[in-house]
Structures are given as C-alpha cells and as structure tokens.
C-alpha positions in Angstrom: 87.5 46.4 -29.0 87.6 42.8 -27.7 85.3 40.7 -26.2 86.1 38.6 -23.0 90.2 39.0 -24.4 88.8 37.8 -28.1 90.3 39.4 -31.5 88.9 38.9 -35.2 85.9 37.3 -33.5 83.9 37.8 -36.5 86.2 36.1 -38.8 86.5 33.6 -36.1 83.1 32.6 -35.7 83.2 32.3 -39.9 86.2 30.1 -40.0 84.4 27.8 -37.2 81.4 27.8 -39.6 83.0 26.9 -42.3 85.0 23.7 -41.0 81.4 22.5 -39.2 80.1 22.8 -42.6 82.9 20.5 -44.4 81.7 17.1 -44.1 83.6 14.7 -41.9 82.9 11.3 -39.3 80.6 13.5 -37.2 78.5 13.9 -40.8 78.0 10.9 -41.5 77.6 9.7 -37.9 74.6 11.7 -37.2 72.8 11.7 -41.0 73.1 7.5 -40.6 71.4 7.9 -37.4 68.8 9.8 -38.5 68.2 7.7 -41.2 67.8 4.7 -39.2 66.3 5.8 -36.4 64.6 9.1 -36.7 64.9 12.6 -36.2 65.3 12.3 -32.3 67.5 9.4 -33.3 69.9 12.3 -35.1 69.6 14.7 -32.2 70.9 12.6 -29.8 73.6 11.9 -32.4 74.2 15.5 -32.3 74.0 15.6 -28.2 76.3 13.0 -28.4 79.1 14.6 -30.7 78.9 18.1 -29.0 79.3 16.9 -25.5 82.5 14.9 -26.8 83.5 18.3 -28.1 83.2 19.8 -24.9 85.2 17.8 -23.6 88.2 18.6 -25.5 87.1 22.4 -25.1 87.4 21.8 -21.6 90.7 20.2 -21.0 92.5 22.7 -23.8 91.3 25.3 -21.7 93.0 24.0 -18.5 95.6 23.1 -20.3 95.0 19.2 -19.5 95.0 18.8 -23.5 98.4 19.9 -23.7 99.8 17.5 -21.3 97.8 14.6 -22.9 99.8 15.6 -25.8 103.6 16.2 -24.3 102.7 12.0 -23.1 104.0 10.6 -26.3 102.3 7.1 -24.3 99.0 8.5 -23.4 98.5 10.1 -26.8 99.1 7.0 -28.5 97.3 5.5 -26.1 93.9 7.7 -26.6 94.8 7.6 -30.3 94.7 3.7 -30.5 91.4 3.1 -28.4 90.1 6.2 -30.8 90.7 4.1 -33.7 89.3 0.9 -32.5 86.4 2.5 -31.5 85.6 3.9 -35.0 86.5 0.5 -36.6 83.7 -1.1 -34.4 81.3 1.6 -35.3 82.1 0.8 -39.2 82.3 -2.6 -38.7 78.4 -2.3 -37.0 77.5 -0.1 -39.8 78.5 -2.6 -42.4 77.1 -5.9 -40.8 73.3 -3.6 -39.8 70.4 -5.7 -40.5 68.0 -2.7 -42.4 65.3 -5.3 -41.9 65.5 -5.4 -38.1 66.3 -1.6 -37.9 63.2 -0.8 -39.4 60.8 -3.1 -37.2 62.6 -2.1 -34.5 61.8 1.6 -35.2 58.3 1.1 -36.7 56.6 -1.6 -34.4 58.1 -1.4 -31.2 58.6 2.5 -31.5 61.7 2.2 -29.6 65.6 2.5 -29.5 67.9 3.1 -27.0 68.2 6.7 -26.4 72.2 6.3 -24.3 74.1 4.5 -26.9 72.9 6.7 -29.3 74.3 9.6 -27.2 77.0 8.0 -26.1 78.1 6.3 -29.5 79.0 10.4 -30.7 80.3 10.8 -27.3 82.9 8.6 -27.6 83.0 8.9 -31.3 84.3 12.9 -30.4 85.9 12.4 -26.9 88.0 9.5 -28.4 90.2 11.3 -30.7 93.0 12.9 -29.6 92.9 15.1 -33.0 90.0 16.9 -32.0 92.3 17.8 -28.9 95.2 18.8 -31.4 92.4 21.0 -33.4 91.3 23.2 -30.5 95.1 23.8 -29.3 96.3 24.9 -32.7 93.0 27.1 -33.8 91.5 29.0 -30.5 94.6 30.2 -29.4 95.2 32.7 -33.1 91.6 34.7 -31.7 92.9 35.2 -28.1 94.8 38.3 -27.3 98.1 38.2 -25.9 98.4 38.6 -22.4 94.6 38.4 -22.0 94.4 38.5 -17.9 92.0 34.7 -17.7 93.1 32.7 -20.8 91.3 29.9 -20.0 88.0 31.7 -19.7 88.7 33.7 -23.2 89.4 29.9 -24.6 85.8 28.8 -23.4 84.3 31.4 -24.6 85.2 30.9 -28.0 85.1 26.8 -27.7 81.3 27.2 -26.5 80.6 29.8 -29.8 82.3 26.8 -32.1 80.1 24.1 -30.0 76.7 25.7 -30.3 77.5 26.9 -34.1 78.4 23.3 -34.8 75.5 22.0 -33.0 72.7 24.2 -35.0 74.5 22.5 -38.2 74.6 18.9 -36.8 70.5 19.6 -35.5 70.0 20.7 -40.1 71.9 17.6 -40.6 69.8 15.0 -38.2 66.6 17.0 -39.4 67.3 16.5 -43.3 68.1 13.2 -43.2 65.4 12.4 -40.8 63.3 13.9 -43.3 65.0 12.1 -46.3 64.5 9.1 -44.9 61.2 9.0 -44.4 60.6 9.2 -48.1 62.3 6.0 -48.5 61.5 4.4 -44.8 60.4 1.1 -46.7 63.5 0.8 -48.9 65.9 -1.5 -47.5 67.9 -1.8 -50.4 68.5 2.4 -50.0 68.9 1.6 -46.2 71.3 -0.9 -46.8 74.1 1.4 -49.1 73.1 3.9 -46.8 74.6 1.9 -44.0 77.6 0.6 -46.3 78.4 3.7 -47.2 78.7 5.0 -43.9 80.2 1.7 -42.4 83.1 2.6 -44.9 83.7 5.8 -44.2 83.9 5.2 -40.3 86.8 2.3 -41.0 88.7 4.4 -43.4 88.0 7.3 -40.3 89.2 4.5 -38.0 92.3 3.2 -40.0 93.4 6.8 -40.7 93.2 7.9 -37.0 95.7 4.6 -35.8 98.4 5.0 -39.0 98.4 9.0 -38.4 101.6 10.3 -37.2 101.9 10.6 -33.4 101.5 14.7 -33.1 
C-alpha cells in the first residue's frame, strides 16, 4: 500500500538518512558556524542549508530543475557562480581573524543573524548538483503513473528536508557545545577555521572542474 503515490518509503526514508549522515560542505558549514558563533549561530546555518534545499525540492517537482539542466548555458552558468561562491566562503574561512570572532561573540553578544542564514542559503541553492541529486533519487520511490507527480515528489523532498534538518540541528548543537570547551583557544579556533576554509575551496574547485551533467 502506498502513501500519497510513494513505494519502498521505508527504505527510502533510510537511504535519505544515510546520505544526511555522510559528511559533506553542508557539515562543515554548519559545525564551523557553531563553533564560531554559537548554537543559534549553527541553527541558522541549518535554516540556511534546508531552505536552499527546498528550493531545488521545489523546482524538481515542477519540473523547472529539469529544464535548468537540458540549458547546457544556464547549468554552466549556475554551476560557475556555485563555485565562486564556495571559493569566497573558503577563502573567508581561511583569512578569519579568531581573535575578532570571539570578541565579537563574547562582548558585543552579537552577529548578524541574515548572512548567517543566507550564507547556507546560497551555499545549497547555488549548486546545480543538488538539483541533479533530487532528479536522479526521488523519482526510484514514486510509482509509475501516480495521478499528481509533483505532489508525490514533495512529499518525499519535505521527509528528506526535515530528516536532514534534525541531523544538521545534532550537528550545530555538538559543536556549539564543543566549542565552548575550548571558547578561549584561538589556536583550536584557528585550524578549526583552516580546516574548514580548505574544505569549502577543494568543494568550490570541484563543483567548477566537474563535468557539465
């Protein structure tokens, strides 16, 4: 028996588990966030990430992801400013001060809640892979001939969303609370941000050399 024109839901809803489990830019995008800047710092990361998500949810499920992808120019296109995108964020990463981070945290008390948010925005919405993802993966767990595809496809991008969102909220919360163990280490903080500066160029770089579909 299927649910909203679902099949295998339950292995479904595992497999989508299991990728939001493997680690990948949106890891280390929200853990350096909540190690600079707090445990709402992280779930704004998360916010951030998910909505991007949504987004390619969305325009898969109206088909809008499909025609981004049959415009060899506008995937390239959305590819390239993708890449760019996560080069800046590494390139940010790398050159953080941990010194000013940290005052800025602990005696103003404040940080700028939208490019927080909007940084995983962008870092999701951005990259036309995500897109690819959806397109190849929902469409196994739909049945054929299921009267409203496009609802069926929401249904099971919103399950994948929110399952992926409880795991980004453990993420944000553990490193929130990992960090304050070390909040006066700026050495830590600094390798922290290296390390994740790194990994969002080599994210970058392998988003604008990746082949075109």
């Amino acid at each position: 028996m299927s649910m909203l024109g679902t099949q295998d839901l339950w292995i479904f809803i595992s497999a989508g588990v299991a990728l939001n489990l493997a680690p990948g830019q949106d890891f280390v995008f929200i853990a350096n966030r909540s190690s600079n800047f707090g445990f709402r710092g992280g779930v704004l990361a998360a916010l951030g990430v998910t909505t991007g998500t949504l987004v390619h949810i969305l325009a898969a499920a109206f088909g809008l992801s499909a025609l981004m992808i049959g415009s060899p120019n506008t995937f390239i296109l959305i590819k390239v400013m993708g890449g760019l995108y996560l080069l800046y964020m590494g390139l940010c990463m790398l050159l953080k001060n941990p010194t000013k981070v940290h005052s800025t945290v602990s005696s103003v008390g404040y940080f700028n809640h939208s490019t927080i948010f909007y940084q995983g925005f962008l870092t999701n919405a951005l990259n036309p892979k995500v897109a690819l993802f959806f397109i190849a993966f929902v469409p196994q767990f739909i049945v054929p001939d299921t009267p409203n595809t496009s609802l069926t496809f929401l249904f099971l991008g919103f399950i994948f969303s929110f399952n992926g969102l409880v795991w980004c909220l453990i993420v944000a919360w553990f490193s929130a609370h990992i960090s304050t163990k070390f909040k006066h280490a700026l050495r830590l903080t600094r390798w922290s941000n290296m390390a994740a500066g790194s990994l969002f160029t080599y994210f970058g770089v392998s988003l604008l050399v990746s082949s075109g579909h």
